[in-house]
FIKE-143081 format. One record per residue (C-alpha): x, y, z; residue in three letters. Coordinates in steps of 0.001 Angstrom, whole numbers, plus 500000, padded with zeros to 6 digits. Each point is the difference from the previous one (the first is absolute). Example, Ala and Ser with C-alpha at 12.3 -4.5 7.8 and 13.67 -1.06 7.14 Angstrom:
# residues 2
        u        v        w   rest
   512300   495500   507800    ALA
   501370   503440   499340    SER
//
This chain:
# residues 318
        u        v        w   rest
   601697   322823   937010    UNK
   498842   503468   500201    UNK
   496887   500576   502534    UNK
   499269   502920   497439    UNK
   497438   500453   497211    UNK
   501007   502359   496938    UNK
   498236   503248   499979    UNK
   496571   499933   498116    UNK
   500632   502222   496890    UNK
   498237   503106   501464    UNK
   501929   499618   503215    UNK
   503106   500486   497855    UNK
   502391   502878   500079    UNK
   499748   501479   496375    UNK
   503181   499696   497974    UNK
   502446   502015   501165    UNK
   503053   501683   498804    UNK
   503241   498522   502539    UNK
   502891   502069   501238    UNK
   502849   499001   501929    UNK
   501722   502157   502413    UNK
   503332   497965   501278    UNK
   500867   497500   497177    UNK
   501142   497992   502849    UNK
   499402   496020   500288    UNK
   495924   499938   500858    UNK
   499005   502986   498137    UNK
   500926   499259   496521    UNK
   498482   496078   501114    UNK
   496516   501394   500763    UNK
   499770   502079   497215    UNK
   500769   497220   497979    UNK
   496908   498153   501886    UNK
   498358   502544   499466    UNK
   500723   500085   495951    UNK
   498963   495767   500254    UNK
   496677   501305   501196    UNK
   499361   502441   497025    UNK
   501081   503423   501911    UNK
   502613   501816   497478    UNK
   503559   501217   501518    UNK
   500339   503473   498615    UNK
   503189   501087   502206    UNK
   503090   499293   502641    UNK
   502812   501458   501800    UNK
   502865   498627   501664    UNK
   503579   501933   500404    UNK
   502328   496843   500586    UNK
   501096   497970   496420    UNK
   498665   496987   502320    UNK
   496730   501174   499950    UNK
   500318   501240   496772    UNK
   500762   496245   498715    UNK
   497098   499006   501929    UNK
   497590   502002   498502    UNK
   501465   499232   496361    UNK
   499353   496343   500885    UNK
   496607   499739   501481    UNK
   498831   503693   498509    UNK
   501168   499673   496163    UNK
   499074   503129   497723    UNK
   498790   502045   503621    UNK
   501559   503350   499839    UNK
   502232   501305   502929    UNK
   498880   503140   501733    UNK
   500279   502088   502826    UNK
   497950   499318   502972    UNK
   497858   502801   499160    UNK
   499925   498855   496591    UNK
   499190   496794   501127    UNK
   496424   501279   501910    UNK
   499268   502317   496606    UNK
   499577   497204   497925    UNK
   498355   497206   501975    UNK
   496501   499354   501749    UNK
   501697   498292   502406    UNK
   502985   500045   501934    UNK
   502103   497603   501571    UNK
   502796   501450   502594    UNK
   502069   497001   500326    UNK
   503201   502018   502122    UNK
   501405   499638   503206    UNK
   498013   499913   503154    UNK
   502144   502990   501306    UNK
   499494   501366   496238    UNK
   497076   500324   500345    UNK
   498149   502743   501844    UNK
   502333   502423   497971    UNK
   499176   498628   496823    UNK
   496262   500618   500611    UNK
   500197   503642   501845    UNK
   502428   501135   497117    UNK
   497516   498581   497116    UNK
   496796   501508   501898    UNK
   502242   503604   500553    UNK
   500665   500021   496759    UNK
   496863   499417   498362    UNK
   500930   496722   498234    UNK
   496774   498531   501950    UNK
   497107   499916   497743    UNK
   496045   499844   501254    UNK
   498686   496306   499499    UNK
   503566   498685   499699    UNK
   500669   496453   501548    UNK
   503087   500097   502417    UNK
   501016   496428   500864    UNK
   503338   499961   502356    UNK
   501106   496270   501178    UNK
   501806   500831   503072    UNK
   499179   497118   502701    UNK
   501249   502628   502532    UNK
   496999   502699   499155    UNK
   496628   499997   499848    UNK
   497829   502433   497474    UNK
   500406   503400   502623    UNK
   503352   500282   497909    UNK
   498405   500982   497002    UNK
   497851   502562   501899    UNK
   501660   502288   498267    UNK
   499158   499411   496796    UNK
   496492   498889   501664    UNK
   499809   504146   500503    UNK
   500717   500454   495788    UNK
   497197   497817   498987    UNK
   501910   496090   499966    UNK
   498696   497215   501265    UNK
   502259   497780   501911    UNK
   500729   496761   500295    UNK
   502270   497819   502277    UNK
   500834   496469   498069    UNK
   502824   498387   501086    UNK
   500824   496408   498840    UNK
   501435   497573   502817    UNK
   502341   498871   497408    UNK
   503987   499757   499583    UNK
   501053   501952   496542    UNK
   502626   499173   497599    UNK
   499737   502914   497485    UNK
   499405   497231   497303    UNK
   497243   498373   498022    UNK
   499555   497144   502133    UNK
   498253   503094   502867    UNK
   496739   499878   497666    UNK
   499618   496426   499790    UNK
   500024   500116   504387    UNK
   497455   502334   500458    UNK
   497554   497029   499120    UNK
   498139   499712   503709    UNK
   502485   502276   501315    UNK
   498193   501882   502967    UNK
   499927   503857   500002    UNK
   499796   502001   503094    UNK
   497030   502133   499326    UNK
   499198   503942   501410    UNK
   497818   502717   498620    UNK
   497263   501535   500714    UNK
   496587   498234   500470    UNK
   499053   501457   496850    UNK
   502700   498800   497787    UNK
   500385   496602   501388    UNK
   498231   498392   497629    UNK
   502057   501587   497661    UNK
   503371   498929   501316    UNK
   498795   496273   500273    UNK
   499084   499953   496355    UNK
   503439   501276   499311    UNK
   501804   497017   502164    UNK
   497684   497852   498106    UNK
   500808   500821   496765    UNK
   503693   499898   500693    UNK
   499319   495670   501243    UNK
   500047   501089   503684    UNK
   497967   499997   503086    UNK
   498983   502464   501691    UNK
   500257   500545   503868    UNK
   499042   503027   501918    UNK
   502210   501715   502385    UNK
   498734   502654   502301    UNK
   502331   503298   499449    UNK
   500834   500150   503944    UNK
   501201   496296   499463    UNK
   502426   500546   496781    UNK
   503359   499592   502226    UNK
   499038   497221   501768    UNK
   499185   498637   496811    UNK
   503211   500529   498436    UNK
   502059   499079   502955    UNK
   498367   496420   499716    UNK
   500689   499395   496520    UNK
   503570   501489   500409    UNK
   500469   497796   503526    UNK
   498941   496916   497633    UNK
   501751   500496   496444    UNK
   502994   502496   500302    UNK
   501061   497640   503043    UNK
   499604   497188   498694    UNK
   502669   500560   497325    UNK
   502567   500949   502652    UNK
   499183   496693   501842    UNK
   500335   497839   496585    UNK
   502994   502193   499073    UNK
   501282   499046   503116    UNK
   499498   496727   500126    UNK
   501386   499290   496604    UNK
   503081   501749   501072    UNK
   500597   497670   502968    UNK
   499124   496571   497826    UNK
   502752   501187   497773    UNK
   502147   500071   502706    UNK
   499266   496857   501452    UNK
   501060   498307   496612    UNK
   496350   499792   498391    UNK
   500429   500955   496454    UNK
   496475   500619   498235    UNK
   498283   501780   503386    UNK
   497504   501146   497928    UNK
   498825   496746   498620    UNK
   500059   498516   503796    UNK
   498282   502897   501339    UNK
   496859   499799   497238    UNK
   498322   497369   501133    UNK
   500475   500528   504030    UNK
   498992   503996   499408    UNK
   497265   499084   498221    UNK
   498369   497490   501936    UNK
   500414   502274   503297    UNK
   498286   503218   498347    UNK
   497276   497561   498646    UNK
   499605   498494   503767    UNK
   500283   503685   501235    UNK
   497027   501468   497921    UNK
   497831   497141   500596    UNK
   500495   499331   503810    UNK
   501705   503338   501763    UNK
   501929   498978   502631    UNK
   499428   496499   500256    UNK
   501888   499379   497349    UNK
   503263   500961   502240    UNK
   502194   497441   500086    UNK
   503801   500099   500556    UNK
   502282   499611   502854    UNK
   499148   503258   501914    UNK
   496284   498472   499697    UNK
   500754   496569   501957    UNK
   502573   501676   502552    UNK
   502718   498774   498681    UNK
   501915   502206   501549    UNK
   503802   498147   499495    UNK
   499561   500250   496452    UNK
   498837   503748   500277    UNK
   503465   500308   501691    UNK
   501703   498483   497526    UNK
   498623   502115   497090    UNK
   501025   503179   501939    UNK
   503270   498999   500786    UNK
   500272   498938   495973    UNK
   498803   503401   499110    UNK
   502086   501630   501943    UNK
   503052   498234   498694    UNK
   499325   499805   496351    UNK
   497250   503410   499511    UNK
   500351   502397   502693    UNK
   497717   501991   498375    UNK
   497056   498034   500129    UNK
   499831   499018   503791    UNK
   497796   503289   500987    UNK
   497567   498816   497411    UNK
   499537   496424   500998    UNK
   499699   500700   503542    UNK
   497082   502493   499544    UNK
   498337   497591   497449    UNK
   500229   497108   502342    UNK
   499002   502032   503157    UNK
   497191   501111   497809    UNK
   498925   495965   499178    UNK
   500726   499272   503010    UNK
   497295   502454   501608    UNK
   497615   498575   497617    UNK
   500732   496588   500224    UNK
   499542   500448   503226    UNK
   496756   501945   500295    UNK
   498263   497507   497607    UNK
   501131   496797   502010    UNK
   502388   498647   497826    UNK
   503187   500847   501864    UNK
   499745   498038   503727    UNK
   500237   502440   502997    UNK
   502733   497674   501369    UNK
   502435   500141   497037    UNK
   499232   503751   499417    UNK
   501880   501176   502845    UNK
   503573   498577   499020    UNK
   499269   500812   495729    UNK
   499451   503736   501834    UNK
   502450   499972   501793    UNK
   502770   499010   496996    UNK
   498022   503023   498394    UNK
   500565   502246   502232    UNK
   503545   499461   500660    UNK
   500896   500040   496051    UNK
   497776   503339   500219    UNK
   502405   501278   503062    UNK
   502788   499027   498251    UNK
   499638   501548   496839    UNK
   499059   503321   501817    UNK
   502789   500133   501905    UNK
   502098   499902   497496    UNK
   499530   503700   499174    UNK
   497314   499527   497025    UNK
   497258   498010   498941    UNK
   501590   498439   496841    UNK
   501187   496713   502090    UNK
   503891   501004   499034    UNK
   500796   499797   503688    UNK
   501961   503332   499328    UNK
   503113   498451   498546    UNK
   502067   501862   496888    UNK
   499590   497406   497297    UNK
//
């Protein structure tokens, strides 16, 4: 349930006029938030027929423009490109004189903080940093997960109230993030989601090679259930056979990977040294069984090194 109140009515942002710069999957999504909450999508560009589709889907009847275009028409702009995109995009539309005075600039790079917009800061805009710890899909079903999806939040003092009415409106919840601590941010949320679908990916892969034929249906329930534990109990919820020492079995699995998926022995080694190290500091791994569960570690670690890479292919030609 979201910890947030809506806005009082005079703590609202007027309606505004919505243009999208990137038609890529958040940025047509929010505007069509945006549009739920009674602000009016006047423009959009995107380049790819991808994003094109995109916009045609979530965007109907919005007319495609140029980036420039884009800021000419709307009250307030959403640059929804690239990280790396970005800084370029924003020195080429302030050089330009796209930038208008009073104009809302709203970028949702999890990577940058509002100094990227200074820019357009200089012409008159007034940034915002809202980026939505969400996964995209480009498709309809984007709006209906912003619902008490949490926003990383940064702009200046003065417009913070401002960019917490917008997360509001658009069903999520706010949470500042200091601009010196944007990265850090970003490299938590990427450590936790765009790893985690390697590791299912991964997993799935090796049930279907052990004969399991729905992986997906055994690993919902067992996924599940561990995030759930995760969230509410950190590292307590650990639990596993690097956990209790078991450090046969550990062997076992490496010696598995290494017959059957190569490929994925440098990554199970550094996640179970990693548990391990926790387990460990938090009690739940027993000094006395930690040494031999290292000690498999660190030879599979030695191994895979020395086999001229880090992939765990032992440097054969297959």
């Amino acid at each position: 349930m979201s910890t947030f109140q809506q806005p009082e009515p005079k703590d609202r942002p007027a309606r505004l006029t919505v243009g999208v710069v990137g038609a890529g999957r958040v940025g047509p999504a929010l505007a069509a938030s945006l549009q739920l909450a009674g602000h009016r999508p006047v423009a959009v560009s995107g380049v790819s027929d991808a994003s094109r589709r995109r916009a045609a889907e979530l965007l109907p009847d919005v007319p495609l423009m140029s980036p420039a275009d884009v800021l000419g028409h709307a009250d307030l702009v959403l640059l929804t490109v690239p990280d790396d995109a970005l800084p370029g995009l924003v020195e080429g539309l302030a050089e330009t004189g796209s930038v208008r005075p009073g104009q809302l600039l709203v970028h949702t790079s999890g990577r940058y903080g509002a100094k990227v917009l200074d820019p357009a800061l200089r012409a008159g805009a007034l940034p915002l940093a809202l980026h939505p710890a969400m996964t995209f899909t480009g498709t309809a079903v984007d709006v209906q997960r912003l619902a008490g999806c949490s926003f990383g939040v940064t702009a200046p003092d003065e417009l913070r109230m401002a960019a917490e009415a917008l997360v509001i409106e658009m069903g999520g919840e706010p949470e500042w993030i200091a601009e010196e601590n944007r990265p850090l941010y970003h490299a938590a949320l990427a450590l936790g989601a765009n790893h985690l679908v390697t590791l299912v990916a991964q997993s799935m892969e090796l049930l279907r090679t052990a004969g399991v034929t729905a992986p997906d249906r055994m690993l919902g329930p067992l996924l599940g259930a561990a995030l759930d534990n995760a969230l509410r109990s950190g590292d307590a919820a650990l639990t596993g056979p690097v956990a209790r020492g078991d450090a046969g079995t550990v062997a076992a699995h490496v010696a598995e990977l290494r017959a059957h998926a190569p490929a994925t022995v440098a990554g199970y080694l550094a996640m179970a040294r990693a548990t391990a190290d926790r387990a460990l500091a938090h009690g739940l791994l027993k000094p006395e069984l930690a040494e031999d569960l290292l000690g498999v570690l660190a030879g599979g670690l030695d191994r895979t090194a020395g086999a001229g890479g880090t992939d765990g292919t032992e440097g054969d030609a297959r």
